[in-house]
N, C-alpha and C positions, 0 to 999 in steps of 0.2 A: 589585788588592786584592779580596779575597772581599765578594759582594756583601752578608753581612750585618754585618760589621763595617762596613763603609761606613755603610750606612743607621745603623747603632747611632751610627755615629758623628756621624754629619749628624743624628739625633733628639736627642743629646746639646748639639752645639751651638745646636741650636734653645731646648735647656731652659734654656742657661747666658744667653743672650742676654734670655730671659723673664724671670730671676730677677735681673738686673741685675749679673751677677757678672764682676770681672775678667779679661781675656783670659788664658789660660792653654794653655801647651802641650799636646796631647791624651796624652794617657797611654794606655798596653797596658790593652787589646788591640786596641784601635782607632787606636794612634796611628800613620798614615802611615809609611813607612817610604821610600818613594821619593817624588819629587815627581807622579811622575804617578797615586800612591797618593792626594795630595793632593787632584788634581782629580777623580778618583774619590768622594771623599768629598765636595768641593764640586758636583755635577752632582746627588746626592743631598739635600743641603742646596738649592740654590737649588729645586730642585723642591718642597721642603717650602715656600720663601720662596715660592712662586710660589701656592700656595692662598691666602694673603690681600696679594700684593703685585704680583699679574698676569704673565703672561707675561713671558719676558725679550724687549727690544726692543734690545738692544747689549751693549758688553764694557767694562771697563776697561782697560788697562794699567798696571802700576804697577812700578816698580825699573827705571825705563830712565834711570838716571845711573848711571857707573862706580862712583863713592862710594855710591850706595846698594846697590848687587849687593855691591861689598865687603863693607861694612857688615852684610849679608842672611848672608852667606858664598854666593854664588851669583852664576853666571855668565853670566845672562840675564835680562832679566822675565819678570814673573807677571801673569794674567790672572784676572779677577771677571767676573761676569755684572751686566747692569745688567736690572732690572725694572721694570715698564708706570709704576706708583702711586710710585716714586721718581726718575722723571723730573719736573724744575720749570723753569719758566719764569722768567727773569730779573726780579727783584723778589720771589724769593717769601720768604716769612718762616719760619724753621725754630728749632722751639725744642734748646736743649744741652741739655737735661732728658730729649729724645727718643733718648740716645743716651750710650752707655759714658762713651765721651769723643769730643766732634767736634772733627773734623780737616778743614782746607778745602785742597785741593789746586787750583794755578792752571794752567788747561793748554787745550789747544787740542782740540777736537772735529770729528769728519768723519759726514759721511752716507755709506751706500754707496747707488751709483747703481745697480749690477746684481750680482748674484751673484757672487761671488770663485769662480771652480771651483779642486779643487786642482791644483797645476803639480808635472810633472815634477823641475822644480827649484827651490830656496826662491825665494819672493818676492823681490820688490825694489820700493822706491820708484817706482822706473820702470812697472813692472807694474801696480801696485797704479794708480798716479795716474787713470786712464782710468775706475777704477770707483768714485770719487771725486765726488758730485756738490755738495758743499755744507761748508763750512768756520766755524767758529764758535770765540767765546771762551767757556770753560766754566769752572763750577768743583766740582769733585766733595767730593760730602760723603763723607768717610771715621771710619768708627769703630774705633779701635784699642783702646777699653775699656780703657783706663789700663797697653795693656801695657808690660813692664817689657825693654826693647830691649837691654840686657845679657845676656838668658837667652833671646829669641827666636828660636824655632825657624820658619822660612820656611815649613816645609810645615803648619804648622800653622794661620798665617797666611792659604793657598792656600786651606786645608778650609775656611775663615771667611771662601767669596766672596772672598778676599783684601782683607778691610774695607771692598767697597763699601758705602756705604748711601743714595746717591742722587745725582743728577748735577742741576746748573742750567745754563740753558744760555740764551746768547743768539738774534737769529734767524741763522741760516745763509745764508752768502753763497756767490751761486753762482759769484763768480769772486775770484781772489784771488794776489798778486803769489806769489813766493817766498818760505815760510813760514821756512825756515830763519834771513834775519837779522832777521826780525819781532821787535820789543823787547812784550814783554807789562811790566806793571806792576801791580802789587798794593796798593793800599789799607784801610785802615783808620777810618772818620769824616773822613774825604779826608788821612788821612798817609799818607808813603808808608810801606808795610812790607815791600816784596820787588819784585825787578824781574827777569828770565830771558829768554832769545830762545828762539825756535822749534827751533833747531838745539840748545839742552840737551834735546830729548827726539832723544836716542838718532841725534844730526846731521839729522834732518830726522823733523817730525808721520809724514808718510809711511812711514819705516822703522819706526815703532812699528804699524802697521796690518799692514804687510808680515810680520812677527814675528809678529802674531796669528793673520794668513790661515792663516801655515805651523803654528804651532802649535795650530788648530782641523783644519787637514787632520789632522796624526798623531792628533787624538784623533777621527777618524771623520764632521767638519762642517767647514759652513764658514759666509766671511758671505752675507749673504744682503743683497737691495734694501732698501733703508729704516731699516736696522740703523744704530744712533750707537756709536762708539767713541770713547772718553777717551784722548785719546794721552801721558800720561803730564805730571807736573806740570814747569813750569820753573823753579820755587823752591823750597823744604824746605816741609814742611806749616805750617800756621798752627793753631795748636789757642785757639779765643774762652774766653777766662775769663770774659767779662761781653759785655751786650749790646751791639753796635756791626755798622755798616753795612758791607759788604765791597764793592770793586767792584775788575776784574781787566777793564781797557783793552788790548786788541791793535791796534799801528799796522795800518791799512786794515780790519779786521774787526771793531772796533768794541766791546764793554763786555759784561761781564755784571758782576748785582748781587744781593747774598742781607743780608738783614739777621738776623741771628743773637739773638735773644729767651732770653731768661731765665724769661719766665713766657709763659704764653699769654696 
């Protein structure tokens, strides 16, 4: 994509997010055209995000279930950048006021221990695991601005960070059985609300990382030590109407919790 419709593009959805306006597909002459037009325009945006939201320090992934790529009409996941000042710590309190519409996503998080370089040939679980130093229950706040998922265009989605807007995360363990039959659980004011294993992100956390790696080599990067990636949710999103406590327990790795405010 030509670099000034990008940036037009990425300066526009900077303005629509300011004005509190709902998510809306980007229209000509700026709207995406391919998906990697997509991430063109979001590399542009996240940089505008990054003057008052710091550095990015990890990635998202997101549509790693077969029913959500359906659904998407696409054939893979999609990847967000995660930023410094939208990373939180388990307990922290975020208000719905701060955001289109929030969306709490239940999923599993990795540190990377050393540099991913790119491979020859696509990652693998296998590959990936060694550079792997630290495993956590997480829960990503996502903002979809009230979009209207009947008329959603993906690549438009892509351009908009692919709706990160901050990730909670428990501490990081540095050792950890096999993630794939791992039961997570989702709470609400202690009900239950959703429950997913390890293996609905895309049969193992790991192949959701592995997809990243390869899919930051073709766009000219990669990951890097100390980088957190959100490996993709094990439930359907939860979107809070009113205020109430969240917590999301992974058997052997332990709890994160965000409590959701209405007012400050």
């Amino acid at each position: 994509m030509e670099d000034i419709a990008a940036q037009r593009a990425a300066e526009w959805l900077v303005t629509e997010h300011l004005a509190g306006h709902r998510f809306v597909t980007l229209g000509p002459p700026a709207a995406p055209a391919t998906v990697p037009d997509a991430y063109d325009i979001q590399d542009r945006y996240v940089a505008l995000l990054s003057r008052e939201n710091g550095a990015p320090v990890g990635y998202k992934v997101g549509l790693t279930s077969a029913a959500m790529q359906a659904f998407c009409r696409i054939d893979h996941p999609i990847a967000g950048v995660v930023l410094a000042s939208r990373v939180h710590c388990s307990g922290n309190r975020v208000q719905r006021t701060d955001f289109g519409r929030l969306g709490l996503e239940f999923e599993i998080a990795v540190r990377i221990k050393s540099d991913i370089p790119a491979a020859a040939a696509a990652h693998t679980a296998e590959t990936i695991a060694p550079h792997i130093d630290g495993v956590c229950a997480a829960i990503e706040l996502v903002d979809d601005r009230a979009a209207d998922y009947a008329s959603l265009d993906v690549r438009s989605l892509v351009a908009d960070n692919s709706w990160n807007a901050g990730i909670v995360l428990s501490d990081f363990k540095p050792d950890w059985p096999d993630l794939a039959p791992l039961r997570g659980r989702a709470s609400r004011d202690g009900d239950l609300i959703g429950e997913g294993h390890g293996r609905d992100i895309l049969g193992h956390p790991f192949n959701s990382v592995a997809w990243l790696a390869s899919h930051l080599a073709s766009r000219g990067t990669s990951l890097k030590a100390g980088q957190i990636v959100m490996t993709g949710s094990v439930m359907k999103t939860v979107f809070p109407e009113h205020e109430a406590h969240y917590r999301f327990e992974i058997e052997a790795l332990g709890a994160v919790e965000v409590r959701v405010c209405s007012t400050a």
